[in-house]
C-alpha positions as CSV (number, residue, x, y, z in Angstrom):
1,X,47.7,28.6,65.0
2,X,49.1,27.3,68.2
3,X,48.8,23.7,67.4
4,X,50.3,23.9,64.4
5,X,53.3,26.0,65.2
6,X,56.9,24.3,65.3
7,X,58.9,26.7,63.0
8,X,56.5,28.7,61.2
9,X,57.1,30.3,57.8
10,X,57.2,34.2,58.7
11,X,54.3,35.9,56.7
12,X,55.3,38.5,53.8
13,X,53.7,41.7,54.8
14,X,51.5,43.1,51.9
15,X,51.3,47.0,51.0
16,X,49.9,49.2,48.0
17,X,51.9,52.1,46.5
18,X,51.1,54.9,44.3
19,X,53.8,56.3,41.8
20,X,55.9,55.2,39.1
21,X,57.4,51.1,39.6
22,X,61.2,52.7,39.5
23,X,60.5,54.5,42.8
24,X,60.2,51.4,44.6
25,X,62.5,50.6,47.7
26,X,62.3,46.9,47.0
27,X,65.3,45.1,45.9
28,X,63.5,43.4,43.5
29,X,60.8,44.3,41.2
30,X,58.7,42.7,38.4
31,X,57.1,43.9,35.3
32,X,54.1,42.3,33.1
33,X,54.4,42.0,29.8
34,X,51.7,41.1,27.5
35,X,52.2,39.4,23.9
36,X,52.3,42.4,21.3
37,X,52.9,45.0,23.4
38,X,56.0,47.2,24.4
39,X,58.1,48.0,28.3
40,X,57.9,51.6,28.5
41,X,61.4,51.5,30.0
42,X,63.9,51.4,26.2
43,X,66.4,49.3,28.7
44,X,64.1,46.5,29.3
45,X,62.6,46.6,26.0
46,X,65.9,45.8,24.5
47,X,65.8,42.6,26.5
48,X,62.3,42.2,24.8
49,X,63.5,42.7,21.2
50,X,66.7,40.2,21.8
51,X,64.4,37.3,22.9
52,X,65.8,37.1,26.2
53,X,62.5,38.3,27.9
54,X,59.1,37.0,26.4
55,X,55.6,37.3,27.1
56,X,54.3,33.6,27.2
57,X,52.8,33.2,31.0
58,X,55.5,31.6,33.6
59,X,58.1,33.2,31.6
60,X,60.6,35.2,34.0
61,X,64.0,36.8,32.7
62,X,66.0,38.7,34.9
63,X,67.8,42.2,34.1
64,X,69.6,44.6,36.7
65,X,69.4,48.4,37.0
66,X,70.0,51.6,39.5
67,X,68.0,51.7,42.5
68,X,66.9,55.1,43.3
69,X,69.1,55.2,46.7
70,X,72.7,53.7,44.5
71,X,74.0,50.5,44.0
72,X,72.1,48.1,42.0
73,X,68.7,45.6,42.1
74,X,67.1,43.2,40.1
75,X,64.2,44.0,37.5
76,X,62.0,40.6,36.6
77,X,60.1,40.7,33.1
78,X,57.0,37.9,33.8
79,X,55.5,37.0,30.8
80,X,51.4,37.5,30.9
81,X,50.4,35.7,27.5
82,X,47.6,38.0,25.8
83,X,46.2,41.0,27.3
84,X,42.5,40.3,26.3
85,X,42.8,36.7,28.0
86,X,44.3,38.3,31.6
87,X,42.7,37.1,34.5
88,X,42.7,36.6,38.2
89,X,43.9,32.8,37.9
90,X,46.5,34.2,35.0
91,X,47.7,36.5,37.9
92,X,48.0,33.8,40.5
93,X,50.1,32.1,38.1
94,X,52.4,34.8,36.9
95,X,52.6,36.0,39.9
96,X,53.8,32.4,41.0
97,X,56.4,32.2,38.5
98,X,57.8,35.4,40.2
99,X,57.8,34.8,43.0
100,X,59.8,31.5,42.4
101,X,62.4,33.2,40.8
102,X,62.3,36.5,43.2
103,X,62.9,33.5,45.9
104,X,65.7,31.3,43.8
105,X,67.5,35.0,43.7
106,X,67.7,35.5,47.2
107,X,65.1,38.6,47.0
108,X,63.8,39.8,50.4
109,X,61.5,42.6,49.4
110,X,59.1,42.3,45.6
111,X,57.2,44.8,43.9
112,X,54.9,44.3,41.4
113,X,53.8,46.8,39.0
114,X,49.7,46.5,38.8
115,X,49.7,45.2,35.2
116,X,46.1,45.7,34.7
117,X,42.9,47.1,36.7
118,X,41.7,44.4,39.4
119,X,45.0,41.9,38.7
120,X,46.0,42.7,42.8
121,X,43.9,39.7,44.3
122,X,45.8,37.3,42.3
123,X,48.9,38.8,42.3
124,X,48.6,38.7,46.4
125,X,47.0,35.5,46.3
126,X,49.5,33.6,44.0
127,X,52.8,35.0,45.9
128,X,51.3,33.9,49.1
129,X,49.9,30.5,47.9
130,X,53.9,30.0,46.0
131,X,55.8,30.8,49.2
132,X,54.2,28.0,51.6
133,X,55.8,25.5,52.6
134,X,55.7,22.7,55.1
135,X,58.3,21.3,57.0
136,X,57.4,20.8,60.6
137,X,58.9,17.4,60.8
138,X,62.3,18.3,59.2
139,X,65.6,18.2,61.5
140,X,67.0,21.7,61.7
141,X,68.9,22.2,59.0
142,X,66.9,19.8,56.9
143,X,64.1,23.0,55.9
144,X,65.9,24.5,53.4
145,X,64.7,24.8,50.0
146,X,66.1,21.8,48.5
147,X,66.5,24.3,45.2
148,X,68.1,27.2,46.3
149,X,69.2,27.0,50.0
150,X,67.6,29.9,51.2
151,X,64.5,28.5,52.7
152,X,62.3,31.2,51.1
153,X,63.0,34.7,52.4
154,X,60.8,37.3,50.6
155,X,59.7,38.9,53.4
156,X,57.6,41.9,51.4
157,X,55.0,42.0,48.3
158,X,54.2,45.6,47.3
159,X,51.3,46.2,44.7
160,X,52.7,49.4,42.8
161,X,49.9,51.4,40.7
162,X,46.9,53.8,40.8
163,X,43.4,53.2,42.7
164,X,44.8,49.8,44.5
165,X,42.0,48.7,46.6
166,X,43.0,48.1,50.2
167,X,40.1,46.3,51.1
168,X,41.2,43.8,47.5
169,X,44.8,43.1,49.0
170,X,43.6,42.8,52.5
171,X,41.0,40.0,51.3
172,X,43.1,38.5,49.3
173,X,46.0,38.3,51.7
174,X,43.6,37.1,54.2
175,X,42.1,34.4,52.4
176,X,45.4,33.3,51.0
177,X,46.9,32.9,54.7
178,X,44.0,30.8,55.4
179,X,44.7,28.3,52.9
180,X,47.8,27.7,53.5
181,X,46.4,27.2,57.2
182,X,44.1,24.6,56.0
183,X,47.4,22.7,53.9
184,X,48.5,22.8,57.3
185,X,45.6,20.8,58.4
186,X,46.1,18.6,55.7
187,X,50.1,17.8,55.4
188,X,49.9,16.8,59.7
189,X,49.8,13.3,59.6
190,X,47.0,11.3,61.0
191,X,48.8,10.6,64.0
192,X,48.9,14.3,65.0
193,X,45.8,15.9,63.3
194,X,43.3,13.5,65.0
195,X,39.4,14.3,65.7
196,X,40.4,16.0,69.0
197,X,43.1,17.9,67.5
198,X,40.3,19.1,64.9
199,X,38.6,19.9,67.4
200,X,41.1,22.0,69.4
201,X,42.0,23.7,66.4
202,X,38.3,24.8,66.1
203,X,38.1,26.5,69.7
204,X,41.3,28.4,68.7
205,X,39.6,29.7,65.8
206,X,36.5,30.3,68.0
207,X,38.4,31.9,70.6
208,X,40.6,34.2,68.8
209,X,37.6,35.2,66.6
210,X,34.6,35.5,69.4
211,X,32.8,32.7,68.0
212,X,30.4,29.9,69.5
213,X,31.9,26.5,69.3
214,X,30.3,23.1,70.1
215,X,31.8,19.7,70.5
216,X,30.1,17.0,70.8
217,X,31.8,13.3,71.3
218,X,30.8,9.6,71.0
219,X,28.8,9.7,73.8
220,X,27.4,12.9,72.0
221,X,27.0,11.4,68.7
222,X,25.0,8.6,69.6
223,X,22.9,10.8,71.8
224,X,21.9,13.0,69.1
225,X,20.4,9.7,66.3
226,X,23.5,10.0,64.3
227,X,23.7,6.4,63.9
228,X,25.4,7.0,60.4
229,X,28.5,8.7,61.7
230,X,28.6,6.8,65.1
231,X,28.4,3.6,62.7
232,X,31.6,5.0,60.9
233,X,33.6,6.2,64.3
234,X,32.6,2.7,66.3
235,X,35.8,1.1,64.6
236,X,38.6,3.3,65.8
237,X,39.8,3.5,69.5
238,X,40.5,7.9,68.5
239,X,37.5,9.7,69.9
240,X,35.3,11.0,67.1
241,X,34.5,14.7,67.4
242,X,31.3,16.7,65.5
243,X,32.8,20.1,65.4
244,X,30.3,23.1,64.9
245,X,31.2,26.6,64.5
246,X,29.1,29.6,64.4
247,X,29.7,32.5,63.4
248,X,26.9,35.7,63.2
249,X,27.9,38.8,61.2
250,X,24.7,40.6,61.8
251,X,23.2,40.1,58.5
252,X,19.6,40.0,57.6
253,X,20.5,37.4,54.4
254,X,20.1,33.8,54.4
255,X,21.2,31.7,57.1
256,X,24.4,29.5,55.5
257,X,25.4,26.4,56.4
258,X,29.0,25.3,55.3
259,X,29.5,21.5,56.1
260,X,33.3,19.5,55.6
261,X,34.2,15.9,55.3
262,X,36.9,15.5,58.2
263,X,37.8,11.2,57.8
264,X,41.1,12.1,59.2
265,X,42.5,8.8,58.1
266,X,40.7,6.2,56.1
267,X,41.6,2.8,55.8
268,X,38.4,1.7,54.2
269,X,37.0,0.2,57.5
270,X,36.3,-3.7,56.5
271,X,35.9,-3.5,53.3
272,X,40.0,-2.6,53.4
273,X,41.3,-0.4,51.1
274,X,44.6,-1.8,48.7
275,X,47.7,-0.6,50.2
276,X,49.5,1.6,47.3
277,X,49.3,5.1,48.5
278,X,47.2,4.7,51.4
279,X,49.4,7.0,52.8
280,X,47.4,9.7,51.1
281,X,44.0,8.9,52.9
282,X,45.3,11.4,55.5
283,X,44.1,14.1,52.9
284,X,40.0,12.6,53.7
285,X,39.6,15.2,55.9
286,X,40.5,17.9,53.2
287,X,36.9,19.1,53.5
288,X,36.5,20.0,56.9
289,X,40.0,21.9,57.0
290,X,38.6,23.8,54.1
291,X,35.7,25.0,56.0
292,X,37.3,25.3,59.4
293,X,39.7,27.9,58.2
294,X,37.6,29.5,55.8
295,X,35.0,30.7,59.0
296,X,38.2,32.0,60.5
297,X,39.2,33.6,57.4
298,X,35.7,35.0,57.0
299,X,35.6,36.1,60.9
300,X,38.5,38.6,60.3
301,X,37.0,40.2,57.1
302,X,34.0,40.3,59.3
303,X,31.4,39.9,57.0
304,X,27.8,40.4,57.2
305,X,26.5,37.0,57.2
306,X,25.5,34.4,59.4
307,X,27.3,30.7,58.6
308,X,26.9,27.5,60.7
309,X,29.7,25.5,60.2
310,X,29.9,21.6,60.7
311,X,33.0,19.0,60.3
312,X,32.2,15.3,61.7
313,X,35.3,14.2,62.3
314,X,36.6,10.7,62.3
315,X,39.1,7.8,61.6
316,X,37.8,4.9,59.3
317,X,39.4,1.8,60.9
318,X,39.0,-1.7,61.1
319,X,39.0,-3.5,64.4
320,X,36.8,-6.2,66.2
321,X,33.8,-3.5,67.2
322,X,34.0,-1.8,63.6
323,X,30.5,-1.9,61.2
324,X,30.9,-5.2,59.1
325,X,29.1,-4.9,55.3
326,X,25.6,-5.2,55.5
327,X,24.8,-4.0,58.7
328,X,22.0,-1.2,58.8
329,X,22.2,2.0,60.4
330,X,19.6,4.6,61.0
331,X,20.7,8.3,60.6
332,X,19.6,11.3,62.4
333,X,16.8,12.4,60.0
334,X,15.4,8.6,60.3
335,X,16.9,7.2,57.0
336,X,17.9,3.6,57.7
337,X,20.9,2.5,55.4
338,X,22.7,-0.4,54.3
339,X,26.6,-0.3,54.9
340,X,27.2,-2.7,51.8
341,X,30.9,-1.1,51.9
342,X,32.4,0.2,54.8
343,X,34.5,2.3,52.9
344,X,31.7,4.3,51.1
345,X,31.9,6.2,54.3
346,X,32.0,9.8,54.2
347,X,28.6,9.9,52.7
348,X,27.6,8.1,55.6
349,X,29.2,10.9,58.3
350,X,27.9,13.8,55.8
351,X,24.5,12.5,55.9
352,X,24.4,13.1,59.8
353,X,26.2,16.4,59.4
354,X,23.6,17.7,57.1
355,X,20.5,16.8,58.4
356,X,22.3,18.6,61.9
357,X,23.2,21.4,59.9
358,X,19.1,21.8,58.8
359,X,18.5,21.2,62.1
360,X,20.5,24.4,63.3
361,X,17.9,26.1,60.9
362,X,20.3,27.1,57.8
363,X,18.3,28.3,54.4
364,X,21.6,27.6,52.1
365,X,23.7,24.6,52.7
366,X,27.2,24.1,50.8
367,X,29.2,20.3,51.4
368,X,32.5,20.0,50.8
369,X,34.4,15.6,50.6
370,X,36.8,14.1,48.8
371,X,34.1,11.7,48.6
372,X,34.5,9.7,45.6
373,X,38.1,8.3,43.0
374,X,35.2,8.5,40.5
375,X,35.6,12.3,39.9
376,X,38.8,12.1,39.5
377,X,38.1,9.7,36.4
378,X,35.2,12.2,35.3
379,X,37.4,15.7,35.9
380,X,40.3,15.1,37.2
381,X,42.1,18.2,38.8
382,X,41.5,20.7,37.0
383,X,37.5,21.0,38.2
384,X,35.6,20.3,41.0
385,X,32.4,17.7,40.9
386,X,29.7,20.2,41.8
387,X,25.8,19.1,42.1
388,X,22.9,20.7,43.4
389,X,18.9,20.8,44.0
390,X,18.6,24.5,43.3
391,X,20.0,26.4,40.1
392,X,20.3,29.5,41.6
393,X,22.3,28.7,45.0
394,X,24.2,26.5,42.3
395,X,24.9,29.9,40.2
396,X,26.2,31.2,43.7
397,X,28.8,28.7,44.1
398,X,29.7,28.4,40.9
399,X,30.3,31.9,40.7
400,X,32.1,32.1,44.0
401,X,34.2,29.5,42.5
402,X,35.1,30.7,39.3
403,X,36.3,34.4,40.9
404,X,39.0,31.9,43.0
405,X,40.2,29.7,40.2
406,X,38.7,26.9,42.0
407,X,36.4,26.2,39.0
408,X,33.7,23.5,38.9
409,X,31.8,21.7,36.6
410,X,28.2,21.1,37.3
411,X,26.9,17.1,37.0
412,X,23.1,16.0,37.0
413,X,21.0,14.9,39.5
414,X,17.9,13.0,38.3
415,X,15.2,10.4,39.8
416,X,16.5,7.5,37.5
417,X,20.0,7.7,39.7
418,X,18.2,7.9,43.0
419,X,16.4,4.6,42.3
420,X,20.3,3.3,42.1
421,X,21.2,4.0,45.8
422,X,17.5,2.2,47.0
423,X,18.4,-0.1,49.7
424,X,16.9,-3.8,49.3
425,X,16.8,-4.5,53.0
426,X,16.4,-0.6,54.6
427,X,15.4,2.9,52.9
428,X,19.1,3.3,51.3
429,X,21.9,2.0,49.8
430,X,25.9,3.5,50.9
431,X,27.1,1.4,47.5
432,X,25.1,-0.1,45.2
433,X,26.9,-3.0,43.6
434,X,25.6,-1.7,40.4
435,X,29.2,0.3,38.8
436,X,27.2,3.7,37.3
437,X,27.8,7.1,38.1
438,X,29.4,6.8,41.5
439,X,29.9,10.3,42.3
440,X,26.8,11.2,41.0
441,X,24.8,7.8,43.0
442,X,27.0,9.4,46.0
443,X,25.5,12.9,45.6
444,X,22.5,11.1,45.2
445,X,22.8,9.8,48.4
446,X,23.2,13.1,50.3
447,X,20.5,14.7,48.4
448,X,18.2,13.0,50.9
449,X,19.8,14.7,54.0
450,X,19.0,18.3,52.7
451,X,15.5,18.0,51.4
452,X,14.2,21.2,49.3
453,X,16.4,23.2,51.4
454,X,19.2,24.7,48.5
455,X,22.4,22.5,48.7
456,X,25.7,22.4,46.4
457,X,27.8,19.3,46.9
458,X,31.1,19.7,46.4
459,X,33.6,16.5,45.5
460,X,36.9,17.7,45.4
461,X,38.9,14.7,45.7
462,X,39.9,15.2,42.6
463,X,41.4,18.9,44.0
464,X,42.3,18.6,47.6
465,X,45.8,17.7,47.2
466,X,48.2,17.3,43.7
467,X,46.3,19.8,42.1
468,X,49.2,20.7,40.1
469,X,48.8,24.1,39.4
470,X,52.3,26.4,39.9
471,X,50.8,28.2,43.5
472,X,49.7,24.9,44.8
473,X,52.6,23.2,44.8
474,X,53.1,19.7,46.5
475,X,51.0,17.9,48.5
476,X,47.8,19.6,50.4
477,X,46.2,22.8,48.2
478,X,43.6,23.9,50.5
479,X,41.1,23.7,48.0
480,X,37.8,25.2,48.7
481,X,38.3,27.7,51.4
482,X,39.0,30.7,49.1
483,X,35.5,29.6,47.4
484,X,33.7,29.9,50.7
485,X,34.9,33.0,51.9
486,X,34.3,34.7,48.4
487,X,30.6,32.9,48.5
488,X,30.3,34.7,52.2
489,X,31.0,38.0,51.0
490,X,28.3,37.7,47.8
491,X,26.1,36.2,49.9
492,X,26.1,39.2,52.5
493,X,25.9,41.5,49.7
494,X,23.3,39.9,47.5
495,X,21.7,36.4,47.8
């Protein structure tokens, strides 16, 4: 990612091995254990019977023994809670707490011994997810972990065990990378990750991937109707940019459209927003980074689908030429709306971005905004808002979702909430003064960009950054681009 390189974290090469854990070159290895069961190694069971190792998850003790070639290495115990309640998200997180540990010990190389069939996704995906870091704008010197002073150097993950799947690691490794490509979106402040840079980071992608890219500017904008979006982007002096990425993998299934929220700072417009953590409103663009780097991601697993991807990208700023509270705008489909708040405005630049999207001909459409502090209040972080016109493209997000730990939680759409966003003065409403069911009145909204054509919303403002789980870390998660990659490879295989 050339724009984004200053002093990039070196990746951790992944590998498989077959054959006992002990035989292991690393310096550092880790063993499961599950509540109720027994090491098979007497040594480390001792450690087991004194108490100092135990099996709740995120529990790590330490023991040393003989490496195979002399002198000695360190043997982690992580704890894996109850064997019949093991899964892929209790794998990212116990493989987290290792690799904390593995990294506060000064480990360079880790192997982990397969603790159950299929467990290698989120034993890759949690290492990789724990080790990122950003720290671009730290003096040299400054980048260290401010824990343990070495600054992170695992430099290996080996998944020990029988019947690995390569193609499993290679996925998971691959999808991992590109979130943590995507927090790098997100941490850049707004100063550096503008529209344009977006946009430049999009032709990368396309370039080192063979895909088409399009760019189309104010100019561009207007040209095309999108009076929504170039309503939004007339307040800031920072070109606005519609990014669209396509990418064919040669597949005769449904034609996909993935479309991303990029607000790459928003201030609220007019109506302003209160100044306590404004900071943060460089995270509104949280959406398009998700689906940026997920056609990337999904471009080197080459899969066998066919995805047009589209990120309007804009500031929300206030300024002389900005759109004032009441104006009316007419979108691209020829929806006129009432701007009653200026900063109800990523519904306004996804309404544009959707009807293009349909335009481009897509059969399945997927949105992804931090669109609304009201699903925060409904789920908090722990799900995303998810809402749809279709139950069984919903079914294929949802499932797409739950295999990443990205988990949603469906809310209704239904006639009586529609009537809420009816304009008085033009077809629709951006706000309606009326306080109900905000994100729902929001995906309301957007429902009447896609038609009958099957859509998913997803609000993950609630998600895209302080997500609080271990692998996430501070500050940006990339949530949402391990979800679209895994809902690419189902859908090339079976929608």
């Amino acid at each position: 990612m050339r724009g984004l390189d200053c002093r990039a974290m070196p990746e951790i090469a992944i590998s498989a091995r077959e054959g006992a854990p002990q035989e292991t070159a690393a310096d550092t290895r880790v063993l499961g254990l599950f509540e109720g069961e027994r090491l098979a190694e007497p040594e480390l069971q001792q450690l087991v019977e004194l108490g100092e190792a135990r099996p709740g998850l995120r529990k790590v003790a330490v023991a040393h023994e003989d490496a195979p070639g002399g002198g000695r290495r360190r043997v982690l115990i992580a704890g894996l809670g109850k064997r019949e309640d093991f899964d892929p998200e209790k794998a990212r997180v116990a493989a987290s707490a290792a690799a904390t540990r593995a990294k506060e010990l000064g480990a360079v190389s880790l192997s982990w011994a397969l603790p159950d069939d299929n467990a290698e996704i989120g034993l890759v995906e949690g290492t990789i997810l724990t080790l990122y870091k950003f720290d671009r704008f730290k003096s040299k010197g400054e980048s260290e972990d401010e824990e343990t002073g070495n600054g992170g150097a695992l430099e290996s993950l080996e998944i020990a065990g029988a019947d690995i799947s390569e193609d499993n690691l290679r996925r998971a490794e691959v999808a991992a990378r590109a979130a943590n490509r995507a927090r790098d979106l997100q941490n850049l402040p707004s100063n550096v990750a503008t529209p344009t840079f977006l946009a430049d980071r999009a032709r990368e992608i396309a370039d080192e991937h063979s895909l088409e890219v399009e760019t189309l500017d104010r100019e561009g904008i207007i040209a095309k109707g999108m009076g929504a979006f170039a309503a939004v982007a007339q307040g800031t002096y920072a070109e606005p940019r519609l990014i669209v990425l396509r990418y064919s993998g040669g597949t005769e299934g449904p034609h996909l459209g993935f479309v991303g929220k990029a607000v790459t700072f928003d201030t609220g417009g007019i109506s302003l927003k209160p100044g306590g953590k404004m900071s943060e409103m460089k995270f509104d663009m949280s959406g398009g980074a998700a689906v940026l780097e997920s056609i990337g991601a999904i471009a080197e697993l080459g899969l066998p689908v066919t995805i047009t991807a589209v990120v309007p990208a804009t500031e929300n700023m206030p300024s002389g030429r900005s759109v004032k509270p009441g104006d009316i705008v007419t979108a691209m489909n020829g929806k006129t709306i009432e701007v009653n708040n200026t900063d109800a405005e990523g519904r306004l630049i996804l309404a544009d971005a959707l009807a293009y999207a349909l335009e481009q001909g897509v059969e399945r459409v997927v949105d992804l905004a931090t669109l609304t502090g009201a699903i925060i209040v409904a789920l908090g972080s722990t799900h995303v808002g998810l809402f749809s016109n279709d139950d069984d493209w919903f079914a294929a997000v949802n499932a797409a979702c739950a295999a990443t730990g990205e988990i949603g939680w469906r809310l209704p759409l239904h006639p009586e909430y529609a009537d809420l966003i009816k304009g008085k003065y033009a077809d629709l409403d951006n706000a309606p003064e009326v306080r109900k069911a905000s994100s729902i009145t929001a995906a309301e909204f957007l429902h009447n960009f896609v038609g009958e054509v099957p859509w998913v919303h997803m609000d993950i403002a609630g998600s895209a950054w302080g997500l609080g789980r271990p692998y996430a870390g501070k500050g940006a998660s990339g949530f949402g681009v391990r979800s679209l990659i895994e809902l690419a490879r189902r859908a090339g295989s079976s929608i």
